[in-house]
C-alpha positions, 0 to 999 in steps of 0.5 A: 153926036149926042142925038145918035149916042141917044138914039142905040140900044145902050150896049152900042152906044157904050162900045161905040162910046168907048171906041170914040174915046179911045181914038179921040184920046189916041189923035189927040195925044199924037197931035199934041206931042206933034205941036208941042201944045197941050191944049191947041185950039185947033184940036176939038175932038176931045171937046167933041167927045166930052160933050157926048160924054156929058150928056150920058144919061141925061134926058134930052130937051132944050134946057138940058142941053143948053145947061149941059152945054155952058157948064161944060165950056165953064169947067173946060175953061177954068180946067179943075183937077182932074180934068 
């Protein structure tokens, strides 16, 4: 979660980070072909892992998180190039 990505020395977080991605994008990958839907709603790692990624380097608070939180479900929905 974004707490316990937080919580690593940076070096882990990073490996751990890019392992989470990596297996996220790979399941999710495979179940999209499977379902022939590229954006299912069952699917959420992907989500999951975004918002880990969105809060990298932020402070934590209150504030930040809800912030965090509503642009991230805004540019998940309306879905920019290149996301």
């Amino acid at each position: 979660s974004v707490f316990a990505i937080h919580t690593m020395p940076p070096w882990i977080a990073g490996l751990s980070l890019g392992i989470l991605t990596w297996i996220s994008w790979d399941t999710c990958l495979r179940t999209y072909k499977k379902l022939g839907n590229i954006d299912h709603p069952a699917i959420v790692s992907d989500e999951v892992v975004g918002v880990i990624w969105a809060f990298i380097g932020i402070p934590l608070s209150g504030l930040s998180l809800l912030t965090g939180f509503v642009l991230f479900r805004v540019f998940d929905i309306a879905k920019p190039w290149p996301i």
